[in-house]
C-alpha positions as CSV (number, residue, x, y, z in Angstrom):
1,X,71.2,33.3,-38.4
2,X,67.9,32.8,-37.6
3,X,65.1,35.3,-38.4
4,X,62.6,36.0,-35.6
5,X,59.3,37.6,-35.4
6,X,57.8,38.5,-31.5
7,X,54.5,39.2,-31.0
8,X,53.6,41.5,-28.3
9,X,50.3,43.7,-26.7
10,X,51.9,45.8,-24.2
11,X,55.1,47.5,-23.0
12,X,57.4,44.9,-24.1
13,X,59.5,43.8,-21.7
14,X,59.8,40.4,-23.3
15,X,60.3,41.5,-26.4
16,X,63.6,43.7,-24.7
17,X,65.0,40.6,-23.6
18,X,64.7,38.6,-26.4
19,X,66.3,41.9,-28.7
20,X,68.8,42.4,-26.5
21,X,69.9,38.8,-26.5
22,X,70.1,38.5,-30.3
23,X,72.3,41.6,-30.2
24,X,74.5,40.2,-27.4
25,X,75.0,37.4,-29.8
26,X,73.1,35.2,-27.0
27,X,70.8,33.7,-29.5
28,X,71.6,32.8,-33.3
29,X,69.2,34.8,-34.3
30,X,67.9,38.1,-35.2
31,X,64.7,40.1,-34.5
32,X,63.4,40.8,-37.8
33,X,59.3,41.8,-37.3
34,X,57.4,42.7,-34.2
35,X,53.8,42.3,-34.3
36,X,51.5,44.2,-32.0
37,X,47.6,43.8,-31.9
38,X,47.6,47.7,-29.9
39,X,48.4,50.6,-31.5
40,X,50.3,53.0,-28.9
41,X,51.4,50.1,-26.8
42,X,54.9,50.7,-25.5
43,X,56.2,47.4,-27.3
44,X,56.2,49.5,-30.5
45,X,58.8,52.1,-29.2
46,X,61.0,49.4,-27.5
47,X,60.5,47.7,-31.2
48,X,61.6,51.1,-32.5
49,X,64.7,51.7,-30.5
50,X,66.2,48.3,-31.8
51,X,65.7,49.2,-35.3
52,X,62.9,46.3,-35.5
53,X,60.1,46.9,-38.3
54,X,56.7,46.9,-36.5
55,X,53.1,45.9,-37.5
56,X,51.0,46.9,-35.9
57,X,47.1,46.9,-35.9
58,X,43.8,46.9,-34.8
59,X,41.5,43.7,-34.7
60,X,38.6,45.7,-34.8
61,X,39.3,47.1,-38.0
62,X,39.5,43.8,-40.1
63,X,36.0,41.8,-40.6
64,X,37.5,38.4,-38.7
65,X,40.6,37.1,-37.2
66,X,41.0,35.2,-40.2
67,X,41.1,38.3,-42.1
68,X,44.1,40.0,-40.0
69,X,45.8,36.8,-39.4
70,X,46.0,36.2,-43.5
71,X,47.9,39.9,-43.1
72,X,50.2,38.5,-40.7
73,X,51.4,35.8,-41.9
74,X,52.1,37.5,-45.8
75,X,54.2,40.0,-43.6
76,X,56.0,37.1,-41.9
77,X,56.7,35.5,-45.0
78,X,57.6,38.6,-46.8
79,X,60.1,39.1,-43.6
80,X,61.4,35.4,-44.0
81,X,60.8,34.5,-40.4
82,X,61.4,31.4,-39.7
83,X,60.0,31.4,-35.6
84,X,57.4,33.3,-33.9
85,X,57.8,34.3,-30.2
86,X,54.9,35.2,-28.1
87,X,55.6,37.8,-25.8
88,X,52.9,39.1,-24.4
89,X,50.7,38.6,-27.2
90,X,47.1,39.0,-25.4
91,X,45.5,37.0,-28.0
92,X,44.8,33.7,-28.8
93,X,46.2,32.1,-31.8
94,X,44.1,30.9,-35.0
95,X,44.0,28.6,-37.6
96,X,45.2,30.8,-40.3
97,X,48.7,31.1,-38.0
98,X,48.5,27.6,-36.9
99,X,48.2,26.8,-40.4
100,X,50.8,28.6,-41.5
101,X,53.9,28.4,-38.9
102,X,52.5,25.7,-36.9
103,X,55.6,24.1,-34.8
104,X,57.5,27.3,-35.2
105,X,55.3,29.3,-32.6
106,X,56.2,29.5,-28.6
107,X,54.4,31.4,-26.0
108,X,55.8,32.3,-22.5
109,X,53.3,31.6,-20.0
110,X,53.9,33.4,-16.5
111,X,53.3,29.9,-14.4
112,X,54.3,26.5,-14.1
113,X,52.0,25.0,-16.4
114,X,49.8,23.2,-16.3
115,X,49.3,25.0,-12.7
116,X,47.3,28.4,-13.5
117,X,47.0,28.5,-17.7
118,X,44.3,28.2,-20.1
119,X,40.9,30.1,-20.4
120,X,40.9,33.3,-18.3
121,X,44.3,32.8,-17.1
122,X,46.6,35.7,-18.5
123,X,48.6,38.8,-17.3
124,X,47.3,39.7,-13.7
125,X,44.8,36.9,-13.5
126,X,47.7,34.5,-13.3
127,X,48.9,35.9,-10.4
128,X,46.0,36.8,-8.5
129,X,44.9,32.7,-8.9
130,X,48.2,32.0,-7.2
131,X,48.0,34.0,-4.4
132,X,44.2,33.5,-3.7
133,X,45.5,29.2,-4.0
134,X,48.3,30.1,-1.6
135,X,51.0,28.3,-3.7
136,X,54.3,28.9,-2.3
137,X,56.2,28.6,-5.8
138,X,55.2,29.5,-9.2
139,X,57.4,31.2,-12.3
140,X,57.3,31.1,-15.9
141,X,57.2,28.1,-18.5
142,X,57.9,28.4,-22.4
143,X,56.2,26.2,-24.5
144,X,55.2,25.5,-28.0
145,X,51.4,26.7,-29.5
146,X,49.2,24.3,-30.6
147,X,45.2,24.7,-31.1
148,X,44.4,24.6,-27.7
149,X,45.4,27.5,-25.2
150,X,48.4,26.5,-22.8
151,X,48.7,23.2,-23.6
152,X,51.1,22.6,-26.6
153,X,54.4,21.0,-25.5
154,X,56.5,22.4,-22.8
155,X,60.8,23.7,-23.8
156,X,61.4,24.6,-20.5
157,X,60.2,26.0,-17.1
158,X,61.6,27.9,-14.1
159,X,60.2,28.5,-10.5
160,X,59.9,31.6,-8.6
161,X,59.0,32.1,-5.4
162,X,56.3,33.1,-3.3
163,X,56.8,35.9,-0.6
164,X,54.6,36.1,2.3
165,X,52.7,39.7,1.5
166,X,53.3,39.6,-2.4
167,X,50.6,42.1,-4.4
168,X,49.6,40.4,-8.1
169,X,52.0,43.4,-9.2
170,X,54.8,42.3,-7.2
171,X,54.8,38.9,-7.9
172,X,54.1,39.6,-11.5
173,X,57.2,41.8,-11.7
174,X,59.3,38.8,-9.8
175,X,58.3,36.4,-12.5
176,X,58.9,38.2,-14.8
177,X,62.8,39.3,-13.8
178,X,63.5,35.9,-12.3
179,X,61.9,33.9,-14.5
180,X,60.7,34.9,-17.9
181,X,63.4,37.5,-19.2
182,X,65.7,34.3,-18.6
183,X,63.8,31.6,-19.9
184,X,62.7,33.0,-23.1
185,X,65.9,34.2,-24.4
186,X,66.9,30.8,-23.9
């Protein structure tokens, strides 16, 4: 059985679905470490309620990202994970980590990449650039990390549509149930 770790910033909802697949025997695999970069994010409660040991920590309080990705990665190997999921992980991914478990590290993205990704394009931002474009379908794409933001190798994608009158919170929440909490898992 595989030996996950999911990275995560806010309430989690990603990390839920990928937990609750492993338990449903969905995935080969279990959740062993969830990493958070915010301390009181709801993530670490979900993380909790699954019996999943958390780290979580400040950036601010380490002198680099170097410095705080040396710590994750000697609690990833310590936890013997063998893939890193990013889900929801507001941060961009460095060399120490690249170094480390490059190849072994997907992201979920909420669009179709390469529509609506890279620099500046994350959480709400996604969505508000679809709607201000006027796209009529977008969704969710899983893909692997490489040194560059959004644009390591795509596993697999799913649209979502567009509906006439969407807020960036509605279509945000549509993505995410139609799209990502499947996709993901998979």
């Amino acid at each position: 059985m595989r030996r996950l770790a999911v990275f995560a910033s806010g309430s989690g909802t990603n990390f839920e679905a990928i937990a609750t697949a492993c338990e449903r025997g969905e995935i080969p695999a279990r959740v062993v470490l969830m990493v958070c970069d915010k301390p009181g994010a709801g993530v670490v409660q979900r993380a909790a309620g699954h019996g999943v040991e958390a780290f979580v920590f400040a950036p601010k309080e380490y002198a680099s990202k170097a410095d705080y990705e040396r710590e994750i990665v000697a609690r990833l190997d310590a936890a013997g994970v063998e893939l890193v999921c990013l889900a929801g992980y507001m941060r961009i991914i460095g060399d120490e980590l690249l170094g480390a478990y490059g190849g072994r590290i997907i992201n979920i993205h909420p669009s179709l990449i390469p529509s609506f990704c890279g620099t500046g394009y994350y959480g709400l931002h996604v969505h508000e650039g679809v709607l201000s474009r006027g796209v009529k379908v977008t969704g969710a794409t899983v893909h692997f990390v490489d040194t560059d933001t959004d644009t390591g190798p795509i596993i697999l994608q799913k649209a979502v549509e567009v509906h006439q009158g969407d807020t960036p919170e509605v279509l945000q929440r549509r993505v995410m149930e139609e799209a990502e909490w499947k996709i993901l898992p998979a």
